[in-house]
C-alpha positions as CSV (number, residue, x, y, z in Angstrom):
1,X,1.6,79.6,44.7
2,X,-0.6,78.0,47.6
3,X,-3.4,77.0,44.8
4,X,-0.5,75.7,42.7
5,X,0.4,73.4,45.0
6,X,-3.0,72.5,45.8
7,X,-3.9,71.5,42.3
8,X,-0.8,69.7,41.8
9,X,-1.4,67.4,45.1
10,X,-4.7,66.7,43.9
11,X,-3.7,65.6,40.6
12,X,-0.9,63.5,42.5
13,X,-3.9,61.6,44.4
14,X,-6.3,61.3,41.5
15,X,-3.7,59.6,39.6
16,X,-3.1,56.1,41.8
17,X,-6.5,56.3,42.3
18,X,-7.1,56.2,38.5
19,X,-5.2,53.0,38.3
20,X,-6.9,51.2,40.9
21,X,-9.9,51.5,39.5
22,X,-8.8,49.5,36.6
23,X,-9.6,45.6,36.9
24,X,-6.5,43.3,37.3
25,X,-5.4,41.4,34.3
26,X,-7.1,38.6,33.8
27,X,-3.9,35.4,32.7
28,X,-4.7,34.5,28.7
29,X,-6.0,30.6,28.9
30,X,-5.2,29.2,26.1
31,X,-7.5,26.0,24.4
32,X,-6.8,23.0,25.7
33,X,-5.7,20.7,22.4
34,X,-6.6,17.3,22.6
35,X,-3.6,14.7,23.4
36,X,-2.1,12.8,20.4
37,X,-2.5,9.7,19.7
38,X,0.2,7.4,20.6
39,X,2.1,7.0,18.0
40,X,4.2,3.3,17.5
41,X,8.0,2.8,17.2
42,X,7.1,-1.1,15.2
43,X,9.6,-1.9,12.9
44,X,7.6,-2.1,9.7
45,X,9.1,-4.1,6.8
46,X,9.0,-4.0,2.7
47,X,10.1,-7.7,1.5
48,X,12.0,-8.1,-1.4
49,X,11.1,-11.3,-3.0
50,X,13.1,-12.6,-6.6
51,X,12.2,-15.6,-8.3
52,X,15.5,-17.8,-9.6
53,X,17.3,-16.2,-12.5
54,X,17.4,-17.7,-15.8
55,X,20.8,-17.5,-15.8
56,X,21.7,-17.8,-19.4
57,X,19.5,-17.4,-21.8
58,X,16.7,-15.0,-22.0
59,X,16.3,-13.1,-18.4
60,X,12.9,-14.4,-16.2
61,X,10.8,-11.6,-14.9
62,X,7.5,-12.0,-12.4
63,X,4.7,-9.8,-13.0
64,X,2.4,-9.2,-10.0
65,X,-0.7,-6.7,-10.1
66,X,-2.5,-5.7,-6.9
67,X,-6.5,-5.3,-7.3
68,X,-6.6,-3.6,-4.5
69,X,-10.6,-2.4,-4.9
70,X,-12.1,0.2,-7.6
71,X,-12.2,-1.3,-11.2
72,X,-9.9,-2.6,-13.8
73,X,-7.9,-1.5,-16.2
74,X,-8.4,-2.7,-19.4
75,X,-5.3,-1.8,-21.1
76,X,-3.4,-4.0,-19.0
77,X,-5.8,-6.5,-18.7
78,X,-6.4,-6.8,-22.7
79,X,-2.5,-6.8,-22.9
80,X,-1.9,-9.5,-20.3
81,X,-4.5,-12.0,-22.4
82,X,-3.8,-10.3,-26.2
83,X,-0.5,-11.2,-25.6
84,X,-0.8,-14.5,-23.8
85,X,1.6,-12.6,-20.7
86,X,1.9,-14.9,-17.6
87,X,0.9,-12.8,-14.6
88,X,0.2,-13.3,-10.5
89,X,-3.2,-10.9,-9.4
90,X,-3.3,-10.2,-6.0
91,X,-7.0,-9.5,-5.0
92,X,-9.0,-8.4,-2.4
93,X,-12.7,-9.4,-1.3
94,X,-13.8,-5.7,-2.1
95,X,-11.9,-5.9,-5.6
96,X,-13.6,-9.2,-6.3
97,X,-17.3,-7.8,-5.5
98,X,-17.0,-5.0,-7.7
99,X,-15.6,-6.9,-11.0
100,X,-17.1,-10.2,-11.6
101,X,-16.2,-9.5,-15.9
102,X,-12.7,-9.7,-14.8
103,X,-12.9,-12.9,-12.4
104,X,-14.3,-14.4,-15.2
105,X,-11.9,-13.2,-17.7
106,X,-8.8,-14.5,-15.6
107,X,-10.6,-18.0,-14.4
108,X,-10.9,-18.3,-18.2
109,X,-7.6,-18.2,-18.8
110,X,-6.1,-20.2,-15.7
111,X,-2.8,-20.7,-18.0
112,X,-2.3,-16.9,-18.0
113,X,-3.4,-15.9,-14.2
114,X,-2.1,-17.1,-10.9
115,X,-5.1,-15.2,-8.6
116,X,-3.6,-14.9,-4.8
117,X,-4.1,-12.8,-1.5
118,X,-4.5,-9.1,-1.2
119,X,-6.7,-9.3,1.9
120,X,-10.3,-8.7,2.4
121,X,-10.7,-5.0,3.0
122,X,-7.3,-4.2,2.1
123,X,-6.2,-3.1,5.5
124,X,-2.5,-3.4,6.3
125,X,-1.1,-5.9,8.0
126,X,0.3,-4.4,11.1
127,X,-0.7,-6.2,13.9
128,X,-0.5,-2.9,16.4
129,X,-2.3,0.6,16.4
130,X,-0.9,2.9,13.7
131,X,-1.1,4.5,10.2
132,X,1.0,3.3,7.0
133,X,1.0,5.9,4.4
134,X,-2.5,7.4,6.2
135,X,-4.2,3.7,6.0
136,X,-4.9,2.9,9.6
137,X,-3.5,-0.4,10.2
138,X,-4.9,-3.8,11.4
139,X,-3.9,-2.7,14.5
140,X,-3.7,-6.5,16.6
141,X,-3.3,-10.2,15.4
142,X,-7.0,-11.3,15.4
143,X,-7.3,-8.4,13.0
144,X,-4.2,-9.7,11.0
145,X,-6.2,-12.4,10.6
146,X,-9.4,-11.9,9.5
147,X,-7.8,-9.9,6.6
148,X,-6.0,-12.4,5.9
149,X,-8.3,-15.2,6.3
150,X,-11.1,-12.9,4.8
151,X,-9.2,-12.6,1.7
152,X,-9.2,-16.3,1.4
153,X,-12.5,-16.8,2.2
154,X,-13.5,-14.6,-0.5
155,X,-11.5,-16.1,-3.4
156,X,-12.9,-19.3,-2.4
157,X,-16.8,-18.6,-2.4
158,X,-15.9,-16.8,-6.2
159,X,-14.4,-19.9,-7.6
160,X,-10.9,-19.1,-7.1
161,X,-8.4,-22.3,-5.9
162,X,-7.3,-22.1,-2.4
163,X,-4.7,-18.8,-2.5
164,X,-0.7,-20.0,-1.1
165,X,0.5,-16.2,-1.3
166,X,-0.9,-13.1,0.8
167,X,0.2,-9.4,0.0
168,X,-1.0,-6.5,2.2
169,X,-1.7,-3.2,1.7
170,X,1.0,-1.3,1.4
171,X,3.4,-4.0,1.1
172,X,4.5,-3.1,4.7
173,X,4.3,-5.6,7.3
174,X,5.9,-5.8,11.1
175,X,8.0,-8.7,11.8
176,X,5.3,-10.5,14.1
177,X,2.4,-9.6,11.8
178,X,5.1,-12.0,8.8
179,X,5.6,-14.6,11.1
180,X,1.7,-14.9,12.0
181,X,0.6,-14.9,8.3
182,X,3.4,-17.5,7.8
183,X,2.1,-19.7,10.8
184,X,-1.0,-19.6,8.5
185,X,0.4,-21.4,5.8
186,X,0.8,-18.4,3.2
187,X,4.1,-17.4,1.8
188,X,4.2,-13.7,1.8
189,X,5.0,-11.6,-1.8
190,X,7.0,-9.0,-1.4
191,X,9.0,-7.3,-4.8
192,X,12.1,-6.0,-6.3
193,X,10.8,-2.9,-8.8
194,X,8.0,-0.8,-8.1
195,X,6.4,-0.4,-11.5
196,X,4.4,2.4,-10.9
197,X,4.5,3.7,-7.2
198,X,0.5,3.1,-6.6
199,X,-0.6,3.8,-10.0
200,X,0.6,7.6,-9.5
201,X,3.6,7.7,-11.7
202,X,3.3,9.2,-15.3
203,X,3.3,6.7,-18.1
204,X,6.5,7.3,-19.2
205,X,8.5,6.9,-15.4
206,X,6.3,3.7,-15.2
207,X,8.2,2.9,-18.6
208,X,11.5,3.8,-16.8
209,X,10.9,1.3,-14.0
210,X,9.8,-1.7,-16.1
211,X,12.5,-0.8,-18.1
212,X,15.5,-1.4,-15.3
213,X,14.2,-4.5,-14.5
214,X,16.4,-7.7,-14.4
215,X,17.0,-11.3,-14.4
216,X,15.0,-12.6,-11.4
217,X,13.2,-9.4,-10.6
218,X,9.5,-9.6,-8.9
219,X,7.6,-6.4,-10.5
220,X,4.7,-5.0,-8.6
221,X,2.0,-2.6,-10.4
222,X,-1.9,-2.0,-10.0
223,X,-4.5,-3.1,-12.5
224,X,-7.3,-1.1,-10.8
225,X,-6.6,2.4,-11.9
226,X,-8.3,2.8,-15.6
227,X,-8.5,5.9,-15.2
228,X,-4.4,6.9,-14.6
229,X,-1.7,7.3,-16.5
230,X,0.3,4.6,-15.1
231,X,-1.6,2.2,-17.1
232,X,-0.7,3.2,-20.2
233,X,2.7,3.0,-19.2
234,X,2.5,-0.4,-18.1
235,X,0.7,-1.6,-21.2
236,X,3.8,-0.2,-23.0
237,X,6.2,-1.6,-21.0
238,X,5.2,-4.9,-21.1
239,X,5.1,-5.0,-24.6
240,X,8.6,-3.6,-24.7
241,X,9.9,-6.8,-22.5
242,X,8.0,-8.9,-24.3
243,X,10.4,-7.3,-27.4
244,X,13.3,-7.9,-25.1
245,X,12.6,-11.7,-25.1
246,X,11.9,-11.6,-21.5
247,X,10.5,-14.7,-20.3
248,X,7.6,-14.3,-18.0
249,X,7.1,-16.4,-14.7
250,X,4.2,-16.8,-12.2
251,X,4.9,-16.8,-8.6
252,X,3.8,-20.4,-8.7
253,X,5.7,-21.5,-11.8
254,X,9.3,-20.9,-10.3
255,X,11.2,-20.9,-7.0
256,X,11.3,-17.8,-5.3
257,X,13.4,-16.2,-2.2
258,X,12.2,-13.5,0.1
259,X,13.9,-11.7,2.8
260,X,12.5,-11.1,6.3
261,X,11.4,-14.8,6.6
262,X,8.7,-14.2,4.0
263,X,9.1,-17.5,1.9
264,X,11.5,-19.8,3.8
């Protein structure tokens, strides 16, 4: 009994004396993530612009193309002079390096093409720090500027007449960015049907949107993508107006109205 008892009091003592022997937790630290970048509550804006309706009669349509950099598309490009197709190219100083064939091509037909804007490194103009659609943005006015003016400069030293309208990438602007472009004496081209969301629609949705457009719309679309799909479908579908009896316009040939202050 007396050794019972013994054996069990020792076991009693061992036992605390077991746990103190292990180390004390050490608290998990976790990895200190690096702080986000502020992130801007701008209002960012994506003018409409229509050019006066036609009223009766055959229905008025502006076609724009943005040559934003990368190449050109010859199916639109062959269908635009082929077809003798009024259009307004907006390009950029990249655009312009990369495709002297083409400049030629549209200062060749000067009745055809109305060359204007796109910017000179085709950075959007946003004159405060953030991201449209992943593209960082100008980011201040000077910036603003200098794409702007860039652009310009650009056109010029190629050949191309002094530009009156400037579009941005994206097509997204804030409201000070508009009225600092507009102090610089360009109207500003907004649109009324996205023909083919960035060149990444399938050829036959691009047909879908040429196909809703109406009297007095402003169509946007890209004639640097050869390689999409959303060329052929613009090829198509201006061929398919062109059946319709659709007269085409150049920004320059007609009066035009944009929202946001973007014209007026």
């Amino acid at each position: 009994m007396n050794r019972f008892l013994l054996t069990s009091a020792f076991l009693l003592a061992a036992v605390p004396a077991a746990f103190a022997a292990e180390p004390a937790a050490q608290p998990v630290v976790w990895p200190q993530l690096p702080p986000k970048a502020p992130t801007s509550n701008v209002k960012l804006v994506e003018p409409h612009l229509h050019v006066n309706r036609a009223g009766k009669g055959a229905p008025r349509i502006a076609l724009t193309f943005d040559a934003c950099m990368g190449k050109t598309d010859p199916r639109i490009l062959s269908t635009l002079v082929d077809q003798q197709i009024p259009a307004t190219i907006f390009v950029t100083a990249r655009w312009l390096r990369s495709n002297p064939e083409t400049l030629a091509v549209f200062l060749a037909h000067p009745d055809i093409f109305e060359l204007e804007d796109h910017g000179q490194n085709h950075i959007p103009a946003v004159d405060v720090p953030t991201k449209v659609y992943g593209i960082p943005a100008a980011g201040s006015p000077q910036a603003v500027a200098q794409e702007v003016k860039g652009g310009a400069d650009a056109m010029v030293a190629a050949g191309i007449p002094q530009p009156r309208w400037f579009r941005g990438a994206t097509a997204k602007y804030s409201l000070s960015a508009i009225a600092q472009i507009r102090g610089m004496g360009y109207r500003i081209a907004g649109y009324s049907v996205n023909g083919d969301s960035g060149s990444l629609l399938p050829a036959k949705m691009v047909e879908k949107q040429y196909a809703s457009a109406k009297d007095g719309d402003v169509i946007i679309s890209h004639i640097n993508q050869p390689t999409h799909a959303a060329g052929e479908g613009v090829a198509a579908s201006i061929l398919a107006l062109k059946a319709k009896g659709v007269q085409f316009v150049r920004l320059q040939d007609i009066p035009e109205k944009g929202d946001d202050d973007t014209t007026n």
